[in-house]
VEXLUMGU-743925 format. One line per field, with one value per residue (C-alpha): residue number from 1; residue in one letter; x, y, z. Coordinates in pm, 1 decimal. Layout:
BEGIN
nr: (NUM | ...) .
rest: (A | ...) .
east: (X | ...) .
north: (Y | ...) .
up: (Z | ...) .
***
This chain:
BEGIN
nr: (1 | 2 | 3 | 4 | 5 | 6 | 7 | 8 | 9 | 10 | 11 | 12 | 13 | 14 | 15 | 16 | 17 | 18 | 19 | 20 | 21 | 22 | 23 | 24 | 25 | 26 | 27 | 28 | 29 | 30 | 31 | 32 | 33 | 34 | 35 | 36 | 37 | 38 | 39 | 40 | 41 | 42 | 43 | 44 | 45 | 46 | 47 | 48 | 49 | 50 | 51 | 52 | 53 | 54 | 55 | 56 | 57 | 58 | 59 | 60 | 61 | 62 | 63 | 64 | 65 | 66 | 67 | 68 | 69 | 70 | 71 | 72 | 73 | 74 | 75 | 76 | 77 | 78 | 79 | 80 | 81 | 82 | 83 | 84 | 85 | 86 | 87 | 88 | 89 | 90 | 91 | 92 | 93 | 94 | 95 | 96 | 97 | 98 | 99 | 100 | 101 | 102 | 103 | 104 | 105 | 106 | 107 | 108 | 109 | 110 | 111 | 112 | 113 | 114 | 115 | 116 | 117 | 118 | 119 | 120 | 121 | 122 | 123 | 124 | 125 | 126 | 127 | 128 | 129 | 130 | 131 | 132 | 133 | 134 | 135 | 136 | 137 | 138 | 139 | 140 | 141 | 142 | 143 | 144 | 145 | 146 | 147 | 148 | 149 | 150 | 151 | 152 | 153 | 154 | 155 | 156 | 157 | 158 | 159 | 160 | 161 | 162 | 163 | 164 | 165 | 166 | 167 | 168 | 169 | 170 | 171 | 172 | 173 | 174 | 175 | 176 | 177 | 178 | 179 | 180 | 181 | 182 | 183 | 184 | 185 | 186 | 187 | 188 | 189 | 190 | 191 | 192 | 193 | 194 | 195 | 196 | 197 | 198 | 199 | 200 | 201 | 202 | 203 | 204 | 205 | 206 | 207 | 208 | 209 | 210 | 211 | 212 | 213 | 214 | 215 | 216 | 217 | 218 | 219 | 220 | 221 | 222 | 223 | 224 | 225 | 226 | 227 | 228 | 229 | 230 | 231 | 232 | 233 | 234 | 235 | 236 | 237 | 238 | 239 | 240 | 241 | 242 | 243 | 244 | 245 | 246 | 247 | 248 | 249 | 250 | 251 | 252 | 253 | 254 | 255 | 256 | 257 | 258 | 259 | 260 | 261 | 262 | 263 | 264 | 265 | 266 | 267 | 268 | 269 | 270 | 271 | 272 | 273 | 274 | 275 | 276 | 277 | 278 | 279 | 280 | 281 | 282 | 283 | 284 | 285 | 286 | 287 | 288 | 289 | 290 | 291 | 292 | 293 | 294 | 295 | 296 | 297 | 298 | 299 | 300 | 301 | 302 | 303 | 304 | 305 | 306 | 307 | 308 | 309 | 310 | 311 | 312 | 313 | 314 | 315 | 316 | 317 | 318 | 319 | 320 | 321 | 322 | 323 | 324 | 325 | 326 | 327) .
rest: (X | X | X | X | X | X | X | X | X | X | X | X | X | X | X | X | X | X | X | X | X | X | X | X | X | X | X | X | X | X | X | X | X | X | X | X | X | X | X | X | X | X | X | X | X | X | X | X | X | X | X | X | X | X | X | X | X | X | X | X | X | X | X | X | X | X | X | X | X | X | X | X | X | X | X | X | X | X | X | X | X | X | X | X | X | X | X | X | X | X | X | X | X | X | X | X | X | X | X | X | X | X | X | X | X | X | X | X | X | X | X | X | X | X | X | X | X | X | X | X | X | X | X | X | X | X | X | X | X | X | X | X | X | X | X | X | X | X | X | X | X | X | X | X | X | X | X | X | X | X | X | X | X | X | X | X | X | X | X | X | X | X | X | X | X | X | X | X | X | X | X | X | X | X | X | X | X | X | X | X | X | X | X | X | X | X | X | X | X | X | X | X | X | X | X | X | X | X | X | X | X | X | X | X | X | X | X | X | X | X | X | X | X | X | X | X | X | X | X | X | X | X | X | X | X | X | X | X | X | X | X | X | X | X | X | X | X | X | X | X | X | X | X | X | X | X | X | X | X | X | X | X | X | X | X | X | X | X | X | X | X | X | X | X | X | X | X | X | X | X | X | X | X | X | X | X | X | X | X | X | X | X | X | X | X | X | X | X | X | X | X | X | X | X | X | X | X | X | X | X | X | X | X | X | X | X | X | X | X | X | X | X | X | X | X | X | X | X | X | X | X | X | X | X | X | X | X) .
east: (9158.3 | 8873.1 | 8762.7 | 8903.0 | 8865.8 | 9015.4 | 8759.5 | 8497.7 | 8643.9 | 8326.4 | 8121.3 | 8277.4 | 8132.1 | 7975.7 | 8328.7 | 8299.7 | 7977.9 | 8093.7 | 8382.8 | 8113.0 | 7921.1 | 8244.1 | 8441.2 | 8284.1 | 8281.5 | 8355.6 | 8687.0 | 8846.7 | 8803.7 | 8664.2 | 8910.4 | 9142.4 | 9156.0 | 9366.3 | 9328.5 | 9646.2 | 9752.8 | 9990.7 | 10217.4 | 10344.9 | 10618.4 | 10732.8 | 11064.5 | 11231.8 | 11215.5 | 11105.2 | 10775.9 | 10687.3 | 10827.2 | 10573.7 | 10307.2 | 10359.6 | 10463.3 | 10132.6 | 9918.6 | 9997.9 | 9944.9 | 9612.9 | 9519.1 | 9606.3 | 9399.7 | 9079.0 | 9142.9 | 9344.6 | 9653.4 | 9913.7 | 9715.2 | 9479.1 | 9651.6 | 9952.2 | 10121.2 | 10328.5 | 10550.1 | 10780.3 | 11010.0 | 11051.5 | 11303.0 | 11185.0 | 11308.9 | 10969.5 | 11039.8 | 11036.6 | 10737.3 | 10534.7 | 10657.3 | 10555.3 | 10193.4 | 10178.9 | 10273.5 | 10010.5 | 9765.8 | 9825.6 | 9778.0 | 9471.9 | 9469.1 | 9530.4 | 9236.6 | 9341.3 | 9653.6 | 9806.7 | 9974.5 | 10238.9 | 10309.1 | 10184.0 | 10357.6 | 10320.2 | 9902.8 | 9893.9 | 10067.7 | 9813.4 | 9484.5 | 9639.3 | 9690.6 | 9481.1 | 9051.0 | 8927.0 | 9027.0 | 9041.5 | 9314.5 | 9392.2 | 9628.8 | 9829.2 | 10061.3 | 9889.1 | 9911.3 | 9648.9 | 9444.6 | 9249.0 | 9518.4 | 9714.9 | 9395.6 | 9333.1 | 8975.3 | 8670.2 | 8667.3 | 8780.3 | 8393.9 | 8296.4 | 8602.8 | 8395.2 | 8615.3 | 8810.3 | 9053.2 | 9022.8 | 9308.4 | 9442.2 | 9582.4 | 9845.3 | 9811.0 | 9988.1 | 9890.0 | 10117.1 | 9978.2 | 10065.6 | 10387.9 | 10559.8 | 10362.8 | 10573.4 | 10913.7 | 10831.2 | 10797.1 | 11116.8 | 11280.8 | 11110.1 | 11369.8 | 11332.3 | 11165.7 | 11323.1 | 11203.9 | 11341.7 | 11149.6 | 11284.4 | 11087.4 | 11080.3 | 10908.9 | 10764.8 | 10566.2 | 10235.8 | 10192.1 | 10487.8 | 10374.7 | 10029.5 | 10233.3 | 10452.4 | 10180.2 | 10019.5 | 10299.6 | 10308.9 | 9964.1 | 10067.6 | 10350.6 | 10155.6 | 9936.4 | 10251.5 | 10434.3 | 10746.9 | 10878.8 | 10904.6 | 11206.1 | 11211.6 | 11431.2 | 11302.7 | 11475.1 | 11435.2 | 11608.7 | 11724.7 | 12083.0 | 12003.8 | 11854.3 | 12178.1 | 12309.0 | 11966.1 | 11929.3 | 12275.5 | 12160.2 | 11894.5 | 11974.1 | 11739.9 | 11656.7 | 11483.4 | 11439.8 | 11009.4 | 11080.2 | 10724.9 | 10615.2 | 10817.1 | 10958.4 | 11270.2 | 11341.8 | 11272.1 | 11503.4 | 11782.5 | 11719.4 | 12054.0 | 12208.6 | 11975.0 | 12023.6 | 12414.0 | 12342.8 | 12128.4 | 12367.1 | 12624.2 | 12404.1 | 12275.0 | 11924.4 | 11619.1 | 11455.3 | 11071.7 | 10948.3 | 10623.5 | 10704.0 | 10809.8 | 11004.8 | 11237.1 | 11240.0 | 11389.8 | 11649.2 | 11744.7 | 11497.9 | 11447.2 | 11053.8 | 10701.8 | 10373.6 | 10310.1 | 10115.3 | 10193.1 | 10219.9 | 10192.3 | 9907.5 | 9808.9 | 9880.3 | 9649.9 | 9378.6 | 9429.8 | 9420.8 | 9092.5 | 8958.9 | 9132.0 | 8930.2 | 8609.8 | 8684.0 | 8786.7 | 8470.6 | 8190.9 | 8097.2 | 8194.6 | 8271.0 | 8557.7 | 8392.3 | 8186.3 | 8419.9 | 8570.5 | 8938.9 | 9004.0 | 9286.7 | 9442.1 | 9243.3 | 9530.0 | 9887.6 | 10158.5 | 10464.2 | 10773.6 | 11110.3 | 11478.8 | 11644.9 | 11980.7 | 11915.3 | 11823.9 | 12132.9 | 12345.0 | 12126.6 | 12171.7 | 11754.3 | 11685.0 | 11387.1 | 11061.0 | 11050.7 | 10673.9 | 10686.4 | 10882.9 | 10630.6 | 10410.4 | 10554.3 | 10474.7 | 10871.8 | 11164.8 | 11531.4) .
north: (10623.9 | 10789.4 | 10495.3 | 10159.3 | 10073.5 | 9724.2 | 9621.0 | 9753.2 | 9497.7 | 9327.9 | 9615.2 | 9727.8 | 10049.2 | 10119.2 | 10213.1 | 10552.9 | 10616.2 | 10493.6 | 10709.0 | 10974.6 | 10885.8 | 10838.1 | 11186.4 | 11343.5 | 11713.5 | 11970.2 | 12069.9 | 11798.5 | 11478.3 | 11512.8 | 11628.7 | 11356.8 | 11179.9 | 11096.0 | 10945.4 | 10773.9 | 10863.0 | 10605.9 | 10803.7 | 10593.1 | 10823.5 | 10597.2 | 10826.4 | 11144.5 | 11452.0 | 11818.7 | 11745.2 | 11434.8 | 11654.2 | 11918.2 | 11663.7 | 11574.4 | 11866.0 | 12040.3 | 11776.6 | 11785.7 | 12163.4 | 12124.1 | 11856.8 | 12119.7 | 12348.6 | 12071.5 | 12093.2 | 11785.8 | 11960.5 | 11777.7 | 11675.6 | 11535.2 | 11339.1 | 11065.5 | 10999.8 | 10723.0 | 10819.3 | 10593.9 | 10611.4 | 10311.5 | 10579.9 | 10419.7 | 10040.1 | 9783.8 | 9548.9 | 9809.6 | 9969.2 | 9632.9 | 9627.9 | 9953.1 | 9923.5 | 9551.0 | 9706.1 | 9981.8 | 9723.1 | 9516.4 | 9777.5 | 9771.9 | 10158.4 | 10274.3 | 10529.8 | 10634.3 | 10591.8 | 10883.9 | 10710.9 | 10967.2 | 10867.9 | 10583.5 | 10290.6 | 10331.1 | 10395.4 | 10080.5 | 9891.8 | 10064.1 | 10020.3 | 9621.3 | 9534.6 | 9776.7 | 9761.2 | 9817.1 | 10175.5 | 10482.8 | 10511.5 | 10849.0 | 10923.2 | 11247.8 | 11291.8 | 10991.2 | 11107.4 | 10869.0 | 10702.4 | 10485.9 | 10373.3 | 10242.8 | 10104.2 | 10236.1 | 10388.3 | 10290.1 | 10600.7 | 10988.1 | 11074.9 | 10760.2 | 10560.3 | 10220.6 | 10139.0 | 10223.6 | 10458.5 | 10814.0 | 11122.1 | 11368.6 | 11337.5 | 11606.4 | 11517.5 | 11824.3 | 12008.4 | 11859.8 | 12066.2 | 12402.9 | 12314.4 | 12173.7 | 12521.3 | 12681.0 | 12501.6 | 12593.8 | 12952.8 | 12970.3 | 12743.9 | 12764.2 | 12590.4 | 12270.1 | 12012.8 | 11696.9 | 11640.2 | 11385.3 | 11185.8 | 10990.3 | 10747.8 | 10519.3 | 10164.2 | 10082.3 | 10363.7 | 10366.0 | 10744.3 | 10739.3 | 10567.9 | 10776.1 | 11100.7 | 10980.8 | 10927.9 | 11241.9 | 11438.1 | 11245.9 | 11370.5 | 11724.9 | 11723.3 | 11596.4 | 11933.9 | 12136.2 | 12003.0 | 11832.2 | 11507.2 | 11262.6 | 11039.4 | 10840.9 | 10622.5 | 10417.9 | 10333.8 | 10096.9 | 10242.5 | 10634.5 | 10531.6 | 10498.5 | 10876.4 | 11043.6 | 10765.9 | 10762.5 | 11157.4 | 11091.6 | 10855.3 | 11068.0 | 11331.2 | 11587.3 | 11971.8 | 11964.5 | 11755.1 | 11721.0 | 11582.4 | 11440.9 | 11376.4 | 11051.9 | 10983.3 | 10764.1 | 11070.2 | 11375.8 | 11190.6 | 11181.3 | 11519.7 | 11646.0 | 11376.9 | 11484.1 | 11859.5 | 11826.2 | 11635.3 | 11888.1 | 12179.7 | 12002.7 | 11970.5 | 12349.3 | 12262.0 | 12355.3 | 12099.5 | 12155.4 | 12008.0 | 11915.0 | 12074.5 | 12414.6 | 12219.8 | 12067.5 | 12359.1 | 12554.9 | 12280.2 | 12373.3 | 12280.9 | 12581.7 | 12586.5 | 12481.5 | 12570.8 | 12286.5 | 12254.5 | 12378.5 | 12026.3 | 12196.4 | 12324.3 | 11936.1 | 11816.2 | 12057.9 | 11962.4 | 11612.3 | 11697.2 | 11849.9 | 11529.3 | 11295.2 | 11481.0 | 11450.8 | 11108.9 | 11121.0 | 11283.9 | 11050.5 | 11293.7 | 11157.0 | 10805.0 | 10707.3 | 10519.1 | 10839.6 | 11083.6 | 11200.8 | 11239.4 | 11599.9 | 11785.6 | 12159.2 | 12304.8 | 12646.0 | 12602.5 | 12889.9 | 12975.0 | 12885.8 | 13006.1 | 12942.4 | 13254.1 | 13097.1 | 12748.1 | 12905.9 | 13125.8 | 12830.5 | 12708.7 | 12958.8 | 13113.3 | 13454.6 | 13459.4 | 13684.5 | 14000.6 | 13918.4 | 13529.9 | 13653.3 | 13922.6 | 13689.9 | 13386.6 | 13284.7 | 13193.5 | 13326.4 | 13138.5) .
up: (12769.8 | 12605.7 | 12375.9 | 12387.1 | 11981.1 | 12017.2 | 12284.0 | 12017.2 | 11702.0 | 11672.7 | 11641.8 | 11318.8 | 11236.7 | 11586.7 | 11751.8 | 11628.1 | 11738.6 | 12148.9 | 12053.5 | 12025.5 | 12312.5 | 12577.6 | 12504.8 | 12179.5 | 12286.3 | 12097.6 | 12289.3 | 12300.1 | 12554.7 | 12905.0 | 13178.8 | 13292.4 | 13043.6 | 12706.0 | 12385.4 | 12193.6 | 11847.9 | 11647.3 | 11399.2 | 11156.1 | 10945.6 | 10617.0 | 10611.6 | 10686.8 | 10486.3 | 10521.9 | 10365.8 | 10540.9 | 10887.1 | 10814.9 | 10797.9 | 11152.7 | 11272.5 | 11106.8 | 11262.7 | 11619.9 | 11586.8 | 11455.0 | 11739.6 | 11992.4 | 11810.6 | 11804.7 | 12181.9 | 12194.0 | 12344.1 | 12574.6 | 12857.9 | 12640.6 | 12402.7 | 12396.2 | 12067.2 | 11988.1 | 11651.6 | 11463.0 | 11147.3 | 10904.3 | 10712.0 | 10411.9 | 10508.4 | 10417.3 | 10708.3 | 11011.8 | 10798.4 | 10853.0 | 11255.5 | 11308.0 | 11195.3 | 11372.8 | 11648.5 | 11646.7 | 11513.9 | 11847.0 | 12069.5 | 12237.2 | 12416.1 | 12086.1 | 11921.4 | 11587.4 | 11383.3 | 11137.3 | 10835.3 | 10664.4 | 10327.8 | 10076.3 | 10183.8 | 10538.7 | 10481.6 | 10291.6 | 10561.9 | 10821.0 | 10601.5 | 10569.2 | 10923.2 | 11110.2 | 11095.1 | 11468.6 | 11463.4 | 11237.6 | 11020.8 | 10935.1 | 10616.7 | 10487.0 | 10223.4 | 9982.7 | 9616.7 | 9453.7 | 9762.6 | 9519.8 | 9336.4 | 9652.3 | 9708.1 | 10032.1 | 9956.6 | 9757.7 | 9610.5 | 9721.8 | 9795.7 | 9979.1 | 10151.3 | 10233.9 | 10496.7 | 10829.3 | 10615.0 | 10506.6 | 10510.4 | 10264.8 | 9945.6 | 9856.6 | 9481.6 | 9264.4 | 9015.4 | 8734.9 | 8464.1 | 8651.3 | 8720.6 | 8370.1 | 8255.0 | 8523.5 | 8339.1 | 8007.4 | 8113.7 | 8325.6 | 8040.2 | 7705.1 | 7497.7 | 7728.7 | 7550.3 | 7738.9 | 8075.4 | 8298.7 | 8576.5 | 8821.4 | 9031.5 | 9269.2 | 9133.4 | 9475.4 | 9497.9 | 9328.4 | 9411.5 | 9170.1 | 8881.4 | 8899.4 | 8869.0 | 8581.9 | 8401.8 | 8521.9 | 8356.6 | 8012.7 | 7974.0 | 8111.5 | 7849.7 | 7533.0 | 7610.0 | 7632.9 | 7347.1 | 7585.4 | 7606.8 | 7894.3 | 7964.1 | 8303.9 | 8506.3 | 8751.8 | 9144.9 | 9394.2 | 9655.6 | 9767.6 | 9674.7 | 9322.6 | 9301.6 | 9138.7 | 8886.1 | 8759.3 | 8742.4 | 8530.6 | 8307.7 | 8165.7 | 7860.6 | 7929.8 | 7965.1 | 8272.4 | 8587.7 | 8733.8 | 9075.8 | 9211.0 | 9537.3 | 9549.9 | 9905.1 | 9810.7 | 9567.3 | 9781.4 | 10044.7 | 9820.4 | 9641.5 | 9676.5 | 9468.0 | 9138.8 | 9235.9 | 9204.0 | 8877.1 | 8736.2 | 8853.1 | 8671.5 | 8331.1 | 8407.9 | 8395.6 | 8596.9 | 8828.0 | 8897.8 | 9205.1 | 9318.4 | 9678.0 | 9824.3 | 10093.2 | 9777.1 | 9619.1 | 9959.7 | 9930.8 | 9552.6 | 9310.8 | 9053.2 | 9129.9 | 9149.7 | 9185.1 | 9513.3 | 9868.3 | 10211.3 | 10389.7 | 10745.9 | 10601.4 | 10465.1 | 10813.2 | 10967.7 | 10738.8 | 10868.1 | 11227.9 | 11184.1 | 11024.1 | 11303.7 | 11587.9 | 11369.9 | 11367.8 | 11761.1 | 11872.3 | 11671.6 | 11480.2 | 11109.1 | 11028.3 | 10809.6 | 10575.1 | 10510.4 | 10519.0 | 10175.3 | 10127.8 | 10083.2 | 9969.5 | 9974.3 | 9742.5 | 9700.7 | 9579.9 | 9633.3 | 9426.0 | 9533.1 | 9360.2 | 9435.4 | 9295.1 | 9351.0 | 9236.2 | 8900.6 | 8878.1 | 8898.4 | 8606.8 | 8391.3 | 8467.4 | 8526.7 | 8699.8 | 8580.7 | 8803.0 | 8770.4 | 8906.8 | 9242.4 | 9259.4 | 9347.0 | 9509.2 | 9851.1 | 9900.9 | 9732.7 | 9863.1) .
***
């Protein structure tokens, strides 16, 4: 094991900097030996997927490549309970070096339970919200990551171009998810500039997605970057295919699944981002408490040409032009 964390409690701060001093090359850790990773996943979707998928390609690429690394993954698939376990379970380990937490619940499960090693979080809409950081410049603490907050603004302009007579938006949320809450009100602001109207129904669980989609009278669907939502996508797609009204996500991965659009983040891309900040951490040369949160700082268009025929939505010749993705 490159650097035994646990062993280094008392030390606080210091464990990064014998982190440093026992493998902190710039390739990667010293022949022979490994480092271990906890990934703690809060639940599955394409998004969340990429996440992971993006930041075990950009270990490799920090020269922590399969020799040289051990991860331990696990899924909570959005139940609390095996949430907690997993993070205890990292928390207790004493080979492990750094944990990535994927998704707001599951990073404020880490940042509560785990404080000998580096936490490491992706896919957190409003870190100082959730309380995980001090602040986005200076973290104060064990935790850092990337956000993949969206640009709201951008994307109801995005509706009211593809679907100018909307004026009715419906949101719907999960309650248990501060990210959540931040984005709703994100969007009220958004629509006050654009002249629309918010209407919102709150969930507790991924089962609930489609009767709330249903209870809403609306023009438009604004799916955000809510994990109990995105999960159940499909149920509020079928609901706004039967209503014949566009849905604007906050993701391309949603929108390749049927939403109508959105201006959103490539979260391979996000998880690569965090990868380069985990082997910073890895190789003593930032400290967590020091390192600002950072986030993709380009968006690409993404369009589902079908999704908006079923809708009734011609799309602009000039918007496919220049998306990154057309389904």
């Amino acid at each position: 094991m490159a650097t035994k964390f646990a062993a280094l409690a008392a030390a606080g701060a210091l464990a990064l900097s014998a982190c440093g001093q026992d493998g902190g090359s710039s390739g990667g850790v010293p022949e022979g030996e490994t480092v271990k990773i906890g990934i703690a996943q809060y639940v599955s979707h394409p998004s969340l997927d990429a996440v992971v998928t993006g930041f075990k390609e950009g270990m490799s690429e920090a020269g922590y490549d399969a020799g040289s690394v051990e991860y331990d993954f696990a899924n909570a698939q959005a139940d609390q309970a095996t949430n907690t376990s997993i993070v205890g379970k990292f928390a207790a380990d004493s080979d492990m070096d750094l944990v990535l937490a994927v998704a707001t619940p599951t990073a404020q499960a880490a940042a509560q339970s785990i404080s000998n090693i580096p936490v490491v979080f992706s896919a957190v809409t409003d870190p100082v919200a959730a309380k995980l950081v001090d602040s986005l410049e200076a973290p104060g603490g064990n935790v850092t990551g990337t956000s993949d907050k969206n640009p709201v603004l951008e994307q109801l302009q995005l509706l009211k171009e593809l679907a100018p007579d909307a004026q009715n938006v419906g949101i719907v949320y999960s309650s248990g998810e501060v990210n959540s809450a931040s984005q709703v009100t994100w969007a009220k602001e958004a629509a006050a500039e654009l002249g629309l109207s918010i209407k919102e129904a709150a969930i507790s669980a991924p089962s609930e997605v489609q009767q709330a989609a249903n209870s809403l009278d609306v023009d438009a669907y604004y799916v955000p970057t809510d994990n109990a939502v995105v999960s159940a996508l499909e149920g509020l797609l079928q609901t706004a295919q039967s209503k014949k009204v566009p849905v604007i996500a906050a993701d391309g991965e949603s929108v390749e699944r049927g939403a109508t659009a959105t201006y959103g983040i490539n979260y391979e891309k996000l998880g690569k981002q965090t990868a380069a900040m985990a082997a910073k951490l890895l190789k003593g040369e930032a400290e967590a408490k020091s390192m600002p949160v950072e986030t993709l700082t380009d968006v690409d268009l993404y369009i589902n040409e079908g999704a908006a025929k079923k809708v009734g939505i011609e799309i602009p010749a000039e918007l496919k032009e220049k998306a990154a993705e057309v389904y």
